[in-house]
C-alpha positions in Angstrom: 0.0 0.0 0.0 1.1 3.5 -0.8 2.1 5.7 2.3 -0.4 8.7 2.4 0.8 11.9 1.3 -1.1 14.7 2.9 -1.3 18.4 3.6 -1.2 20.5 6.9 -1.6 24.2 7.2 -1.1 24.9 10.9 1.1 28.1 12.6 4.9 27.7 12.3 5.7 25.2 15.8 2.9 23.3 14.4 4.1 22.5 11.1 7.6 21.0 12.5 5.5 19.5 15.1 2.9 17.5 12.5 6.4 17.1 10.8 7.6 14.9 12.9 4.9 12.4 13.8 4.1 12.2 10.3 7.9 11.0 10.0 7.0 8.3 12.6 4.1 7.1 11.0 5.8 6.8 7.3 3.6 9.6 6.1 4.5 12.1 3.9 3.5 15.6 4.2 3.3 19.0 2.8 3.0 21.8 5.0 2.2 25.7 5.0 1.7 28.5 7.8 -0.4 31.0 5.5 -3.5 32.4 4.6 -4.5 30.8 1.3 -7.0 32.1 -1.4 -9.4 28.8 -2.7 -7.1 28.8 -6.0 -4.1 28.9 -3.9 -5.6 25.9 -1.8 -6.4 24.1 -4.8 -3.2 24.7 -6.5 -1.7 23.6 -3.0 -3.3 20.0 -2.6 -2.5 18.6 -5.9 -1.5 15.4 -5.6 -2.0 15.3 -2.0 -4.6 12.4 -0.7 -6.7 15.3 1.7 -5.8 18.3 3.5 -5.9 19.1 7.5 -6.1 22.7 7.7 -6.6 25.1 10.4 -9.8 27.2 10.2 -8.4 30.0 11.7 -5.8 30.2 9.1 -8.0 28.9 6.0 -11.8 30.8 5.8 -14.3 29.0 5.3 -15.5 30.0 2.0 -12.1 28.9 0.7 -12.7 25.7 2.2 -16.5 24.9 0.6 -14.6 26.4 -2.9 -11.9 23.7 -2.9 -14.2 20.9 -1.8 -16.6 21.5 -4.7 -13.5 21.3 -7.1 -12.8 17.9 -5.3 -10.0 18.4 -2.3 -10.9 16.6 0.7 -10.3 19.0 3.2 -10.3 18.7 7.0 -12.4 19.4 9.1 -15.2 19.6 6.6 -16.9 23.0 5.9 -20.3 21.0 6.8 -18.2 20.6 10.5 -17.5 24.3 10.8 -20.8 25.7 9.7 -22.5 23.4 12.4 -20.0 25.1 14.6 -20.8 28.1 13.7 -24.4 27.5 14.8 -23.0 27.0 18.5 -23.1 29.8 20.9 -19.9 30.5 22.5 -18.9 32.2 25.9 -17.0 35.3 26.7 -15.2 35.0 30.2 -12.7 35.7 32.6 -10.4 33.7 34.2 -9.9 29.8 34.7 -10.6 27.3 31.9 -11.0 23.6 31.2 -8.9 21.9 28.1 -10.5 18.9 26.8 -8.8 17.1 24.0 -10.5 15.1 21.8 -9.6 13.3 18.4 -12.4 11.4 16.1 -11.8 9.2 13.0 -14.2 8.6 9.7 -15.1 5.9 11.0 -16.0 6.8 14.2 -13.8 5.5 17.0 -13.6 8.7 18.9 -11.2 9.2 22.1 -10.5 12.2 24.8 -7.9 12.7 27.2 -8.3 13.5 30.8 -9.4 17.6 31.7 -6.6 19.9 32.0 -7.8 23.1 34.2 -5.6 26.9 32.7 -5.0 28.5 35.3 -2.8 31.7 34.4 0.3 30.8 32.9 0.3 27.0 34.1 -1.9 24.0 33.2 -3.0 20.9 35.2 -3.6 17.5 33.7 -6.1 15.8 35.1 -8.4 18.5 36.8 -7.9 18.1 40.4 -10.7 17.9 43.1 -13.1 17.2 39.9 -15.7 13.7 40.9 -15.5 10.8 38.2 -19.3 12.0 37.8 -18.8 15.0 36.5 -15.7 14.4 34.7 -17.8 12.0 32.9 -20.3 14.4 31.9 -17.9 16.8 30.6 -15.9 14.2 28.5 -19.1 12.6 27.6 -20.4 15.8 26.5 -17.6 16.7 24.5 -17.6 13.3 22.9 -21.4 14.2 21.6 -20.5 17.5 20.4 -18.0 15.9 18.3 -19.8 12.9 17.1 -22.7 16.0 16.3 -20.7 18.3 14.3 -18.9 15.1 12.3 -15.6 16.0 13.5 -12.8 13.9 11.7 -9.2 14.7 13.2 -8.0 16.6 16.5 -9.8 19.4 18.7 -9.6 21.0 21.7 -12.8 22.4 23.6 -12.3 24.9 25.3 -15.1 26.1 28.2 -15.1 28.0 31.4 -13.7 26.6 34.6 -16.3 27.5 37.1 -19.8 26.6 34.5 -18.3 23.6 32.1 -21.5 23.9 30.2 -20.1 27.5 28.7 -18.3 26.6 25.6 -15.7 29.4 24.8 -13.7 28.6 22.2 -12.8 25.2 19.6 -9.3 25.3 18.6 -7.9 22.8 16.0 -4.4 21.7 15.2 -2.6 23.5 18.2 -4.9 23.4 21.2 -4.2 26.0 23.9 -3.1 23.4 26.3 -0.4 22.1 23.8 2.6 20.7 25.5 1.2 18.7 27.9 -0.1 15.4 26.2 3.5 15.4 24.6 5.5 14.9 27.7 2.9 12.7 30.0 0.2 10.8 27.9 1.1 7.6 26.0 -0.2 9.3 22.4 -0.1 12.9 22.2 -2.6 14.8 20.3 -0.3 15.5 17.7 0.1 11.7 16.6 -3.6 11.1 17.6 -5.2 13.8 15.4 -2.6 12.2 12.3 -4.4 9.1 13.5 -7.7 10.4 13.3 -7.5 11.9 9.8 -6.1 9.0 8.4 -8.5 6.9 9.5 -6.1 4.6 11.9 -7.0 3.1 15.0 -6.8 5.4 17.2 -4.0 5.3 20.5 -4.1 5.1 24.3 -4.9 7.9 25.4 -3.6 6.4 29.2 -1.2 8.9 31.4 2.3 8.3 32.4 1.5 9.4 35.8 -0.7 10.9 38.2 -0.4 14.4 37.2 1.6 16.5 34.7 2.0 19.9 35.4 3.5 22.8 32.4 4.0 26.4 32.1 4.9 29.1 29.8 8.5 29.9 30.1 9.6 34.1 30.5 13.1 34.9 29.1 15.4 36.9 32.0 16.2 40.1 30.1 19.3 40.1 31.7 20.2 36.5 30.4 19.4 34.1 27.8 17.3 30.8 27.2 20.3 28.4 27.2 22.0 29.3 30.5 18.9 28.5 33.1 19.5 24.9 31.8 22.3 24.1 34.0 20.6 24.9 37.4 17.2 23.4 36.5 18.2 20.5 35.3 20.1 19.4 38.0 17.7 20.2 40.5 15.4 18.4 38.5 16.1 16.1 35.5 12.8 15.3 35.0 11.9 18.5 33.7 11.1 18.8 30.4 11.6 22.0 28.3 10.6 23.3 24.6 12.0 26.5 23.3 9.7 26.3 20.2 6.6 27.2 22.7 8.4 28.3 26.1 7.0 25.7 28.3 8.3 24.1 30.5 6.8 20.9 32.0 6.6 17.5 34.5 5.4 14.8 35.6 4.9 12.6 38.9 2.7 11.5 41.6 2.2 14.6 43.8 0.7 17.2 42.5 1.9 20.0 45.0 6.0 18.8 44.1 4.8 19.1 40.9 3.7 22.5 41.2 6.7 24.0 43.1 9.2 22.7 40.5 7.3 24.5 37.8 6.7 27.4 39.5 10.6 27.5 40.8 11.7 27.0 36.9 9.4 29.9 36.0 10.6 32.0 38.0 14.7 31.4 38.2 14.2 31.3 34.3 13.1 34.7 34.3 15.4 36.1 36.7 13.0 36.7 39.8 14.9 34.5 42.0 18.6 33.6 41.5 19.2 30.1 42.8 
């Protein structure tokens, strides 16, 4: 059988990112970061078996132009305009990540909650019952299976009503680094999965809890030299320069927390040792 050759249109990090687990699978792909006309999508996925594009980067009209000339594009235009049809939320402050990836054929997955709380996430919400994680993941399970999602998204609601939806972000979900450093598939791979119609992975954690945060450069330093106090305090910290996060994962959630928190802030030059 002939490896699949693909397009993605993502954000720069994204492309590298797709990149690579397309590398693992065998798959070939061809990638782009830019706004694109519906002649300069066509033009783009010639010879390519479908594309996965990022609705915030490719309009929708664009989208429902290149599918009537016969590109398979996803997600589907018929996905975003039932999107479109959903109300979302304005709001302040804490919010709940839930990934979730869904094939053609419908075998359809999501990860444990991740609560954002200013510039750290949390993965799995704490003090949340089974019940009512449950009913959000079950919920966000629907809404996909409803809209006809095929691939990777990330629902986005509010922390203290779940049932306000604020956002739906594809490709590169807000809470991005997290399933890359303590799930068994990331939803990188698992959204590759999902679009290629593959059965899809475990979606099983590493450990209890992983814990990341965005990463400030010290104005008086650089990005290279925090490395050699941080990681030997801690080698099991985990860092990406392509995003600034940094990130960890273990049994107790409060360690967890104070290691991340500590790299923050000796990164950025607030404390010195």
């Amino acid at each position: 059988m002939k490896p699949p050759y693909i397009g993605i249109i993502t954000q720069a990090w994204g492309q590298s990112t797709y990149q690579s687990e397309a590398v693992k699978l065998g798959v070939q792909i061809r990638s782009e970061n830019v706004s694109m006309s519906a002649e300069t999508l066509i033009e783009f996925a010639k010879d390519l078996d479908f594309v996965y594009a990022d609705p915030k980067i490719i309009s929708l009209p664009a989208i429902k132009s290149a599918e009537k000339s016969g590109v398979k594009v996803y997600p589907t235009s018929k996905t975003l305009e039932k999107l479109d049809q959903i109300s979302m939320h304005s709001t302040q402050g804490e919010h709940l990540s839930i990934l979730v990836a869904r094939s053609a054929h419908a075998q359809a997955v999501t990860w444990p909650i991740s609560l954002l709380t200013g510039d750290i996430s949390i993965t799995p919400l704490p003090g949340i019952t089974d019940e009512i994680s449950q009913e959000i993941q079950v919920s966000a399970l629907k809404l996909a299976d409803e809209v006809g999602l095929v691939g990777g998204f990330e629902i986005y609601v509010d922390a203290v009503d779940y049932k306000k939806l604020v956002g739906v972000n594809y490709l590169i979900p807000n809470a991005r680094y997290w399933s890359q450093i303590g799930c068994a598939t990331n939803f990188y791979e698992q959204s590759l999965r999902a679009v290629l119609d593959l059965p899809l992975g475990s979606i099983e954690l590493l450990s209890n809890y992983v814990v990341t945060g965005d990463l400030e450069t010290d104005p008086e330093s650089d990005d290279y030299r925090p490395y050699l106090h941080l990681m030997a305090r801690n080698p099991k910290l985990k860092f990406d320069q392509s995003i600034k996060q940094v990130g960890i994962i273990g049994e107790e959630l409060e360690t967890l927390l104070t290691e991340v928190i500590h790299a923050q802030q000796y990164y950025s030059g607030k404390i010195l040792e």
